[in-house]
C-alpha positions as CSV (number, residue, x, y, z in Angstrom):
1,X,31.7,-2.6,49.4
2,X,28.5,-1.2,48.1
3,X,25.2,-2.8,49.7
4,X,22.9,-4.5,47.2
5,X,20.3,-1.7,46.8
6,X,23.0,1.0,45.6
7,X,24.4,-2.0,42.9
8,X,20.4,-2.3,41.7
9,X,20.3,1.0,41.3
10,X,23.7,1.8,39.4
11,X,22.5,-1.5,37.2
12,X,19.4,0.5,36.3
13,X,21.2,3.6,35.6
14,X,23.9,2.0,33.6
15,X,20.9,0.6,31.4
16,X,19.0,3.9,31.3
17,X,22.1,5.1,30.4
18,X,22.6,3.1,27.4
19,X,19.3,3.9,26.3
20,X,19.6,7.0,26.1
21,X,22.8,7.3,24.3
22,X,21.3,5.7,21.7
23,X,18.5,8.6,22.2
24,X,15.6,6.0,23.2
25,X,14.4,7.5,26.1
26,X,12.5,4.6,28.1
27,X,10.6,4.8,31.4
28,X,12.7,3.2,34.5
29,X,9.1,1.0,34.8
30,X,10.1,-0.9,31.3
31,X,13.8,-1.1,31.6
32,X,14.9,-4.8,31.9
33,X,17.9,-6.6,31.4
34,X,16.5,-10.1,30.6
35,X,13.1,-10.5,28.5
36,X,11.2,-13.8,28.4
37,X,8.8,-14.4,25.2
38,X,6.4,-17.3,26.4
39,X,3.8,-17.7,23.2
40,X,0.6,-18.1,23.3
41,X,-1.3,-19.6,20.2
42,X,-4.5,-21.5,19.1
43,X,-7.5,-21.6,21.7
44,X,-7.2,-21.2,24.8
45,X,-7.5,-24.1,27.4
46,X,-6.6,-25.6,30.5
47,X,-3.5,-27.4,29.3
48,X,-2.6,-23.5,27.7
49,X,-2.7,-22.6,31.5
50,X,-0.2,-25.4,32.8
51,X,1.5,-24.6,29.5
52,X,1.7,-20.7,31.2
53,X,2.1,-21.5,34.5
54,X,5.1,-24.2,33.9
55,X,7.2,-21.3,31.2
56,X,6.5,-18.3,34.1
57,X,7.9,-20.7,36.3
58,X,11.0,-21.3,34.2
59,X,11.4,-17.5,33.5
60,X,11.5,-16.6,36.9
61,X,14.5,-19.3,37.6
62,X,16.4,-18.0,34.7
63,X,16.4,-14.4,36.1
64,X,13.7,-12.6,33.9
65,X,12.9,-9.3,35.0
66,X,10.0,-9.0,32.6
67,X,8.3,-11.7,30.7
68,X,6.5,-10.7,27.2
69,X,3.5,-12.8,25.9
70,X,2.7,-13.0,22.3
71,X,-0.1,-13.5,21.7
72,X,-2.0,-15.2,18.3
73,X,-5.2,-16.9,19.6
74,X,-9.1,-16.8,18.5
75,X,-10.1,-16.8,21.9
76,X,-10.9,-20.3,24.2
77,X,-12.3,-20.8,27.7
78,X,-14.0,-18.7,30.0
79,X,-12.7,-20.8,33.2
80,X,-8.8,-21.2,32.0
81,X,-8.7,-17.3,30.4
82,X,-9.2,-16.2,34.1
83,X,-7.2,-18.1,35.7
84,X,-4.4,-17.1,33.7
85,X,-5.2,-13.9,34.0
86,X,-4.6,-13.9,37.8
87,X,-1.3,-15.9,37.2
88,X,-0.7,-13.1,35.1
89,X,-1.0,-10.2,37.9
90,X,0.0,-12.0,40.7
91,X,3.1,-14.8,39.9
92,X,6.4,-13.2,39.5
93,X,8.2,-11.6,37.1
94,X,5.3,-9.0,37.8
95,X,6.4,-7.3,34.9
96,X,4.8,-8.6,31.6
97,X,3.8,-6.8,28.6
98,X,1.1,-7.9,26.3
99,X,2.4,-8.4,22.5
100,X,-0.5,-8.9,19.6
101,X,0.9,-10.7,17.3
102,X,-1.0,-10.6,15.2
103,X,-4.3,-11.2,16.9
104,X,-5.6,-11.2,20.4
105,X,-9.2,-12.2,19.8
106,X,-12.0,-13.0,22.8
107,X,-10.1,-14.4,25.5
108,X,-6.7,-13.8,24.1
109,X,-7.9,-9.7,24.7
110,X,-8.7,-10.4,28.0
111,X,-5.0,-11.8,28.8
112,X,-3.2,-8.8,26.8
113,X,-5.7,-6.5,29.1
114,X,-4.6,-8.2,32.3
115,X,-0.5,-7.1,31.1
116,X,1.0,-4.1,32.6
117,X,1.6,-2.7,28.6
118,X,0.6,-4.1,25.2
119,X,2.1,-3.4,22.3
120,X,1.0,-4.7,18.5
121,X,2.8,-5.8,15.7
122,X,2.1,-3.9,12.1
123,X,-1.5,-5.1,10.6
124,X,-2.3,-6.5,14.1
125,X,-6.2,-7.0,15.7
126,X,-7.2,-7.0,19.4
127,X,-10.6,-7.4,20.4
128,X,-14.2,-8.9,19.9
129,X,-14.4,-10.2,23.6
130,X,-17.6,-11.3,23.6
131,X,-18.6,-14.8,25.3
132,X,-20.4,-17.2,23.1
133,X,-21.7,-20.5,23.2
134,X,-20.4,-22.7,20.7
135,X,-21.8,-26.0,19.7
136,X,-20.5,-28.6,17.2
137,X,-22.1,-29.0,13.3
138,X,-21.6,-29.6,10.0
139,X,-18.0,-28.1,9.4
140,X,-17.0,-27.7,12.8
141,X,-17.9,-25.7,15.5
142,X,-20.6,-23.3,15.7
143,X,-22.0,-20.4,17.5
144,X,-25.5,-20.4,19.4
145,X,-27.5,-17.1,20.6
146,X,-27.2,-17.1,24.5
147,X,-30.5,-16.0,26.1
148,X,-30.7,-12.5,27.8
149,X,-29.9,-13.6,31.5
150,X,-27.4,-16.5,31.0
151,X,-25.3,-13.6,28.4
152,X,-25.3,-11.6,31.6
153,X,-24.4,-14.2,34.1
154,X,-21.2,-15.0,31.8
155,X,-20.3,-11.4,30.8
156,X,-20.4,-11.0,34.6
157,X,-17.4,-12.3,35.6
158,X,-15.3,-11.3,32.4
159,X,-16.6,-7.6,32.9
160,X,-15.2,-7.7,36.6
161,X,-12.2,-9.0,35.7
162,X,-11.6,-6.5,32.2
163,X,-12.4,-3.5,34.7
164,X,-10.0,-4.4,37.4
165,X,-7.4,-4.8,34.5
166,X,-8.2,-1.3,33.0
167,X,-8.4,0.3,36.7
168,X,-4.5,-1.4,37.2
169,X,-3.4,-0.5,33.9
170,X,-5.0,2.7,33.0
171,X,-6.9,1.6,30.4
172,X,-10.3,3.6,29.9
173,X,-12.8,1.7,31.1
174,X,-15.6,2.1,28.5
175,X,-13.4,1.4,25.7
176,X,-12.4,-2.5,27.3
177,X,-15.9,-3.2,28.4
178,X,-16.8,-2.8,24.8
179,X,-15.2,-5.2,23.5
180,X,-17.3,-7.9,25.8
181,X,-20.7,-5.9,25.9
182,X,-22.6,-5.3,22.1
183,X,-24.9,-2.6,23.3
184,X,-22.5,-0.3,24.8
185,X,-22.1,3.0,22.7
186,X,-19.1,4.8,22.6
187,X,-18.2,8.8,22.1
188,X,-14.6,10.0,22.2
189,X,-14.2,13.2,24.0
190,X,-11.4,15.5,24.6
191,X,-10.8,17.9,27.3
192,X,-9.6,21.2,26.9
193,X,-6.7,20.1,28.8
194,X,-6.0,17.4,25.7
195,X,-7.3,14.6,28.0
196,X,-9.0,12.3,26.5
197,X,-12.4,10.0,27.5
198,X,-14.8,7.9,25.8
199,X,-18.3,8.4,27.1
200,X,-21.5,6.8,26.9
201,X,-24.9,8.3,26.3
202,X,-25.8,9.0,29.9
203,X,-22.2,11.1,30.1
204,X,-22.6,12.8,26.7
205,X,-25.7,14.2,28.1
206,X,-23.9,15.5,30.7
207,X,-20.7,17.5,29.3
208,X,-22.9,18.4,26.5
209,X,-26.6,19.1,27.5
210,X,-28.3,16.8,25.0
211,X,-29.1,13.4,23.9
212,X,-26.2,12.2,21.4
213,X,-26.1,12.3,18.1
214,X,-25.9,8.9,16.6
215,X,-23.8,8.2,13.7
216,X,-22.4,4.8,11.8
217,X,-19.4,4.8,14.7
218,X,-16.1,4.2,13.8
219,X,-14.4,6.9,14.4
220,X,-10.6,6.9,14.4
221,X,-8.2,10.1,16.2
222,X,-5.7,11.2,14.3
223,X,-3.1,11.6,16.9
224,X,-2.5,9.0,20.0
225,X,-3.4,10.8,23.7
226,X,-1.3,13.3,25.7
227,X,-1.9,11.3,28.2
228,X,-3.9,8.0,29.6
229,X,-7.5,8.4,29.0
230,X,-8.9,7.3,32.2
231,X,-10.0,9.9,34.8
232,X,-10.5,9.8,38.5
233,X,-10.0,13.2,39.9
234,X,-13.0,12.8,43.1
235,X,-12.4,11.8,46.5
236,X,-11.5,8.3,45.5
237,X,-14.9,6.9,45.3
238,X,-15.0,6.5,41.9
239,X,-12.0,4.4,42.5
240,X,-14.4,1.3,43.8
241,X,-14.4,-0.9,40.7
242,X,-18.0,-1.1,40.1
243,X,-18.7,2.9,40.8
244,X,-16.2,3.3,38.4
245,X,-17.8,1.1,35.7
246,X,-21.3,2.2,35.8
247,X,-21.4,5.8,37.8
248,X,-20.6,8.9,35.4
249,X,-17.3,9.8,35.6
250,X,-17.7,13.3,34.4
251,X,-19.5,16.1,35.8
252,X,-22.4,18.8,33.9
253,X,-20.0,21.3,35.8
254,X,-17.4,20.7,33.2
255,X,-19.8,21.5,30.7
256,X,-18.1,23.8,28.0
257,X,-14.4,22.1,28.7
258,X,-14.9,19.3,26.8
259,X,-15.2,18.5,22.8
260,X,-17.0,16.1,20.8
261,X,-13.8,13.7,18.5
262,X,-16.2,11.3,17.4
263,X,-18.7,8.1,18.1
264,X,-16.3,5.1,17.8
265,X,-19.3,2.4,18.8
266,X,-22.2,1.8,18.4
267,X,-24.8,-0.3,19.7
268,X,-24.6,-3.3,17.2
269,X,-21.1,-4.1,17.2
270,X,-18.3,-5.1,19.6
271,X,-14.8,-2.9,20.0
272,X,-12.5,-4.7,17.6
273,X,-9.2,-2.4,17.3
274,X,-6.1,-2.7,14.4
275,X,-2.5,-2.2,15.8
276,X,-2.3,1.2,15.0
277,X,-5.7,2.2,16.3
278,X,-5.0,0.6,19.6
279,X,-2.0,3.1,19.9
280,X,-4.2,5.9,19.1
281,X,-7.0,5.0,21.3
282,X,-4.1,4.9,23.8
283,X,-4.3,0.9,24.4
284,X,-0.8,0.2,23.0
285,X,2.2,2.0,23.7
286,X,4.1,0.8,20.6
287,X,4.7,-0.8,17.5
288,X,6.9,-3.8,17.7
289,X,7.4,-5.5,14.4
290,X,10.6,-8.1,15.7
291,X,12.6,-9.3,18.5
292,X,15.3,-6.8,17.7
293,X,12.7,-3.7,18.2
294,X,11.5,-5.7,21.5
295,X,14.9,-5.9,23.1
296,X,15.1,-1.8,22.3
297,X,11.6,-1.4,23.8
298,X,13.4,-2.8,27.1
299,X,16.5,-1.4,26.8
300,X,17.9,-5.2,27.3
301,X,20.2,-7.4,26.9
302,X,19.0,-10.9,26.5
303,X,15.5,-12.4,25.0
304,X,15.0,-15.7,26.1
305,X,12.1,-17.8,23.9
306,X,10.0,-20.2,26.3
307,X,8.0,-22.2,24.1
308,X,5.1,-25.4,24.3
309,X,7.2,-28.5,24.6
310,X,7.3,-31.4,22.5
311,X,5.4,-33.3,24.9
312,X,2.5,-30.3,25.2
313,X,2.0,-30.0,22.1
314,X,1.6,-33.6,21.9
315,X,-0.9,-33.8,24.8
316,X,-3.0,-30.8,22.8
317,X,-3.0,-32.8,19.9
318,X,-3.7,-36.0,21.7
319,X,-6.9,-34.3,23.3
320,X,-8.7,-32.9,20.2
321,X,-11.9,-34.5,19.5
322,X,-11.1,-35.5,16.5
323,X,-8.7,-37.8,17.3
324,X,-10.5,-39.1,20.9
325,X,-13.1,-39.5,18.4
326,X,-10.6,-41.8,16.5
327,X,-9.4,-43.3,19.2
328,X,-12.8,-45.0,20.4
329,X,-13.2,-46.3,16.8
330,X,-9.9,-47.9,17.3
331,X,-10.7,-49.5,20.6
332,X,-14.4,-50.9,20.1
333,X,-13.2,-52.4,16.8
334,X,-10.2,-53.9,18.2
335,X,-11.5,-55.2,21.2
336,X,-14.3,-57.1,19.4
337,X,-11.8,-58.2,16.7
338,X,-9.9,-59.7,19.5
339,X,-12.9,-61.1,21.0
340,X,-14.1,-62.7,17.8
341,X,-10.8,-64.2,16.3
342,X,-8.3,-66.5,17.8
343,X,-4.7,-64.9,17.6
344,X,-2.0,-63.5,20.2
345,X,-4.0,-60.8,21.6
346,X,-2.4,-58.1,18.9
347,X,-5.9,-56.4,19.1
348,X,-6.3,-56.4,22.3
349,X,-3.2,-54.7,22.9
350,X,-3.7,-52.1,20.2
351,X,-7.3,-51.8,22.3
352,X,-5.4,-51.2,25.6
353,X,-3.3,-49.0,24.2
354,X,-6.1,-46.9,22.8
355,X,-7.6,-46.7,25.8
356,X,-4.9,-45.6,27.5
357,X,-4.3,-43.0,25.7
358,X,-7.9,-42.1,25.6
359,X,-8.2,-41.5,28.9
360,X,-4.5,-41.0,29.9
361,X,-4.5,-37.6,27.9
362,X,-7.2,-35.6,29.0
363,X,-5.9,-36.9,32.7
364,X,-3.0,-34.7,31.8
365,X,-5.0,-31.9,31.2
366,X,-7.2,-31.9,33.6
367,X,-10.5,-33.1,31.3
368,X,-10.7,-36.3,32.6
369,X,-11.4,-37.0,36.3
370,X,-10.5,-40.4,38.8
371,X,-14.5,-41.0,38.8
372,X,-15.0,-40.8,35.0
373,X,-11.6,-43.1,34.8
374,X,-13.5,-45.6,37.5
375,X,-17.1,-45.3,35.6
376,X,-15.3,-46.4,32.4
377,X,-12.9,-49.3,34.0
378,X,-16.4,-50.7,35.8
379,X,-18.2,-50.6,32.4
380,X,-15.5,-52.2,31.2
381,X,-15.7,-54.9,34.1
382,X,-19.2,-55.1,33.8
383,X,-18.9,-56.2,30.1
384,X,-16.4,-58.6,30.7
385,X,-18.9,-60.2,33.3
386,X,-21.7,-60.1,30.9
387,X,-19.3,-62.2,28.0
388,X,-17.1,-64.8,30.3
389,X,-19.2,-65.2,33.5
390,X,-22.8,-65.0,32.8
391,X,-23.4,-64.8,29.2
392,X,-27.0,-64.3,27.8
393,X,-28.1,-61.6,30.5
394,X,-27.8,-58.9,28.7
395,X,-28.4,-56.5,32.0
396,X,-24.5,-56.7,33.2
397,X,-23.2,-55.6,29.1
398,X,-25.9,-52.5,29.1
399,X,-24.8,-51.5,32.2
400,X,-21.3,-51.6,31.4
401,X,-22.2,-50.0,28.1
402,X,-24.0,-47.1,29.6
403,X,-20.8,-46.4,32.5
404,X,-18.1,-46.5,29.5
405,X,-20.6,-44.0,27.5
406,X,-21.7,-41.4,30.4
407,X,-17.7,-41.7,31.4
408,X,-16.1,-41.3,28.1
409,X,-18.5,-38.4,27.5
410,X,-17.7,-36.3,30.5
411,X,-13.7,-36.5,30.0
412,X,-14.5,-34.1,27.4
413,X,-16.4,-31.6,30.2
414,X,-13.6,-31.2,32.8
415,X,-15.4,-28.4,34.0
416,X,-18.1,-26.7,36.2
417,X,-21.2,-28.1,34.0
418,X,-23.0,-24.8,34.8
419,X,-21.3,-22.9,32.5
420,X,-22.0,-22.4,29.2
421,X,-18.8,-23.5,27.9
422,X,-18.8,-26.9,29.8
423,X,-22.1,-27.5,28.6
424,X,-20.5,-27.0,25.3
425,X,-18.3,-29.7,25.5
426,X,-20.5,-32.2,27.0
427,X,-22.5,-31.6,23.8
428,X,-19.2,-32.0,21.9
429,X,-18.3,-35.4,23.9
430,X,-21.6,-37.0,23.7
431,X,-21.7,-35.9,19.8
432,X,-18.0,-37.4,19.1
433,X,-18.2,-40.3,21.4
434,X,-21.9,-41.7,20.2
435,X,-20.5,-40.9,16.7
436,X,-17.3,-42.9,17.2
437,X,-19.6,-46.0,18.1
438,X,-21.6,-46.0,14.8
439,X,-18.6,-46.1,12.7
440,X,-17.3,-48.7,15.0
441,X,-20.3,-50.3,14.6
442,X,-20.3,-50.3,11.0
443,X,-16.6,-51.4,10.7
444,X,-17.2,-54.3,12.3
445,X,-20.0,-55.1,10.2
446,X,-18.0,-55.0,7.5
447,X,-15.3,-56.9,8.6
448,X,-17.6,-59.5,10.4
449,X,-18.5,-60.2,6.4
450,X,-14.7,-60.1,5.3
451,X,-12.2,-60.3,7.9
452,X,-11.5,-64.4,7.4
453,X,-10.6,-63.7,3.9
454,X,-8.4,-61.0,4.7
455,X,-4.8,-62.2,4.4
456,X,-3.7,-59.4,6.6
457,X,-5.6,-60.1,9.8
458,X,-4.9,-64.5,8.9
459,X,-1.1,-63.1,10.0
460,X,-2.7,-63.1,13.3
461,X,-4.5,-66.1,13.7
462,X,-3.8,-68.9,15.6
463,X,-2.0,-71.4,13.0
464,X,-4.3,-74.8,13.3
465,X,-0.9,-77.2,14.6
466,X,-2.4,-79.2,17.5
467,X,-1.8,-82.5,17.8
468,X,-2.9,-84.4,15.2
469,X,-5.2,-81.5,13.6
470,X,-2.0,-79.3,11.7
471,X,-2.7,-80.4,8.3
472,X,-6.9,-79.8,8.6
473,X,-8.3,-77.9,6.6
474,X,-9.7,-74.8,7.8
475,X,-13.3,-73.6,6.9
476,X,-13.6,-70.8,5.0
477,X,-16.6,-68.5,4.4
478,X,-16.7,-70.2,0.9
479,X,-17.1,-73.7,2.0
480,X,-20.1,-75.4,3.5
481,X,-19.9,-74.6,7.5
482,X,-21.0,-77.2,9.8
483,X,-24.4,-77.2,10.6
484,X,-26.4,-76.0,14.0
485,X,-26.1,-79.4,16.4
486,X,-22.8,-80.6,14.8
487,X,-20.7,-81.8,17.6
488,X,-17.0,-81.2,17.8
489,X,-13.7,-80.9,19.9
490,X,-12.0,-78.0,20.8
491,X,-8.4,-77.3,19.3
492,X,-7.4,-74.4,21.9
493,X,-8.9,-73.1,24.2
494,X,-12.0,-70.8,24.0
495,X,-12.0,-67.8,25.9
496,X,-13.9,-67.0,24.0
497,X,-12.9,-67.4,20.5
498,X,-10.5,-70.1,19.0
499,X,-10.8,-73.4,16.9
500,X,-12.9,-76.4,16.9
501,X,-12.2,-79.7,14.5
502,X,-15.3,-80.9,13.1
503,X,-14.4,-84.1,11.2
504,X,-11.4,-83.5,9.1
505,X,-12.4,-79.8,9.4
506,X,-11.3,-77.0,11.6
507,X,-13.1,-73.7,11.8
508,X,-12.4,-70.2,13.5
509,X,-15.6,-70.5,16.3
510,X,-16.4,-67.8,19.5
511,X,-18.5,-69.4,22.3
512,X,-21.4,-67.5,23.7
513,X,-19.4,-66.6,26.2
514,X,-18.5,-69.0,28.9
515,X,-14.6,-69.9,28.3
516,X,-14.3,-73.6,26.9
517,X,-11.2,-75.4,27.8
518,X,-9.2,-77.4,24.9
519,X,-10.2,-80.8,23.7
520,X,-13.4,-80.6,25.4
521,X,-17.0,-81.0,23.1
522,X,-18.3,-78.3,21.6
523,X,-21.8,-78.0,19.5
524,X,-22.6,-75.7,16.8
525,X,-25.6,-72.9,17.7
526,X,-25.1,-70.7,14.5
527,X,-22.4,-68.9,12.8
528,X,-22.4,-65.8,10.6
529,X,-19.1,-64.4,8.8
530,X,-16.7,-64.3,11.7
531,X,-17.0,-68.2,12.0
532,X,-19.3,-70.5,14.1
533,X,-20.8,-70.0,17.8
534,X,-20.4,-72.8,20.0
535,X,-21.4,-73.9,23.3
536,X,-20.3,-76.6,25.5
537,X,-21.7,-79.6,24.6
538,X,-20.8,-81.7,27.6
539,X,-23.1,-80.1,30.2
């Protein structure tokens, strides 16, 4: 019986085999026999990373021996893009290959750099890795400059972590660093052994004696590299990741060997590569236009698609601001409905399950955190204190205002509040959520003027059949309401709205917020379009 090693290595051959009668010749690095797609689309974010982490995971069970990830993102989080990326080089299937399709913009270049291989579908872009700042306007989202030493202190870490990739991956390092960094300038040289480097200024002036000559840039080979572009022939020190990305990597002895291809940067722009140029900058290894050409890239067998599920791409949706922005709305005006109008607590529930939601969601994700969930539940207590316990304060409601407010605004953060992107979405929350309360505010001014002529919410009321009170008429905004000091009785309880009979009369009234029991006297202190406010007129 042959051991396991020798049945690897026949499996392999068989494969290689099959390849190459079908005269593909592919590398025994690439061959696999079962391919996972996991897709990766939209912005990048923390429930993207789960999202990653949970379809690796479910790869790796079903036997993939390499794992492709297609990308078509604009970019997203600084914090979640590197995370992923060291899911991506550490977690098994080790094997994963980078597919643009079509684009890979910001932090989705970042991932496809941290991939053993990419490969690009036709008319496909990778590239523009440059942090911003963005901050919410009119129309959406918008970019902000970043001041000269807080651009540095983000392009830090994304620089490290771009280099390492191009050091594993034999990527030249200039060329990925300028996709993040504006100001680097780019020369492609070629050695008289056909390899291939791109240079900056200080090595141009080394292989070639003089300063450069700067053009418009965009210079494009016409044939893809004999062979990778990066070069470390020294004693290994240039194989220290940071020697490698700032220390010359050519020498003035060479001088003569080499030839000037073209400047391909300049100093106002950022790398930004089509499909076909990443293959002949040597990126890419290939054009892959389908699944079909994928599987014959591998030489395999079986793809296997591992998609968002349903209940991800519910979560994402759940968590946009838009619709948390929606969601308060919902809650304040239901809440107050329910506070203002006797009924069977449909509001409230509607209210509850808002809130839930609300805060349940970004839970999921990892936005919200157990403090800002407390903050929010003791504002909530708080206000409840203010209306049913001690009513008339005022301190105990702005209290409670101010916790829901500071905690609804940082379940939008869920993030170190240093960086530039967390500071982002702070501005975000506090934008959305302070928004959200203005048009909650004027909803309920509007319906405070027409909600107890609104057959629709009347379904909900309380009907008027106590005792001996079920054929009184009930008050309307367009009859005369009892005056301020009219005593009546209680018809249900108050707690804190309900109905009171005044004479042959019964009106919709809210207390000013101690909780009334029934049939006990009530006196009238005002009323505006919600009904009357009562107080207890027996203490």
């Amino acid at each position: 019986m042959l051991p396991l090693g020798a049945l690897g290595v026949l499996f392999i051959a068989a494969i290689a085999a099959t390849a190459r009668s079908q005269g593909v010749a592919i590398p025994a690095s690439r061959l696999a026999n079962k391919v996972g797609i996991i897709s990766i689309s939209g912005p990048i974010d923390d429930l993207t990373l789960a999202s990653l982490q949970r379809r690796n995971d479910a790869a790796a069970k079903d036997g993939c021996d390499a794992i492709v990830i297609e990308f078509d993102t604009p970019g997203g989080e600084l914090g979640a893009t590197l995370a992923m990326c060291h899911l991506i080089k550490t977690q098994p299937p080790v094997r994963k290959v980078a597919w643009i399709r079509p684009n890979a913009f910001s932090a989705g270049a970042i991932l496809a750099l941290a991939c053993r291989e990419i490969v690009v579908a036709p008319d496909s872009v990778i590239g523009d890795a440059a942090p911003i700042q963005a901050v919410p306007g009119v129309g959406g989202m918008g970019m902000q400059p970043i001041p000269v030493t807080e651009r540095a202190k983000i392009e830090a870490p994304v620089l490290s972590e771009v280099t390492e990739s191009a050091m594993r991956n034999g990527y030249d390092v200039r060329l990925v660093r300028a996709m993040i960094t504006v100001e680097d300038e780019l020369w492609l040289v070629e050695r008289d052994d056909g390899k291939r480097l791109f240079v900056n200024a200080q090595e141009y002036a080394l292989i070639f004696g003089a300063e450069p000559e700067r053009g418009a840039g965009g210079y494009v080979p016409s044939a893809a590299p004999r062979s990778l572009p990066n070069i470390i022939e020294d004693d290994g020190a240039a194989r220290d990741m940071e020697l490698l990305a700032h220390a010359p990597r050519v020498k003035a002895s060479e001088r003569g060997r080499w030839t000037l291809l073209g400047q391909v940067d300049t100093s106002s722009e950022l790398v930004t590569l089509r499909g076909s140029q990443a293959i002949l900058f040597g990126l890419a290894t290939a054009t892959v236009a389908d699944e079909q050409q994928l599987l014959d890239y591998f030489g395999a067998k079986e793809l296997r698609r591992y998609d968002e599920s349903w209940s991800e791409s519910l979560v994402r949706f759940l968590v946009s601001w838009p619709v948390r922005a929606i969601l308060i709305v919902v809650m304040v005006v239901c809440f107050f409905v329910e506070m203002a109008t006797p009924g069977f607590g449909a509001f409230g529930s509607v209210a509850a399950v808002a809130f839930l939601v609300l805060i349940g969601a970004p839970m999921l994700t990892g936005l919200a955190q157990w403090w800002e969930v407390l903050l929010i539940l003791a504002g909530g207590a708080l206000i409840i204190v203010e209306l049913f316990v001690i009513p008339g304060m005022g301190v105990f409601g702005i209290v409670g205002a101010i916790c829901i407010l500071v905690g609804l605004v940082f379940t939008f953060v869920g993030g170190d509040l240093a960086s530039s992107q967390s500071q982002s979405n702070l501005l975000l929350g506090l934008l959305a959520t302070l928004g959200s309360f203005v048009i909650a505010g004027i909803g309920l001014a509007i319906l405070s003027r027409h909600l107890p002529n609104m057959p629709f919410f009347q379904r909900f009321s309380l009907e008027a059949s106590i005792d001996n009170v079920a054929t009184a008429p009930l008050v309307r905004l367009a009859a005369p309401l009892p005056e301020a000091g009219n005593i009546g009785s209680a018809v249900t309880d108050l707690r804190p709205s309900g109905r009171a009979q005044f004479g042959d009369r019964v009106a919709d009234v809210r207390t000013t917020g101690a909780w009334i029991n029934r049939g006990a006297r009530v006196r009238v202190v005002g009323g505006d379009g919600l009904g009357l406010i009562v107080e207890d007129a027996s203490a």
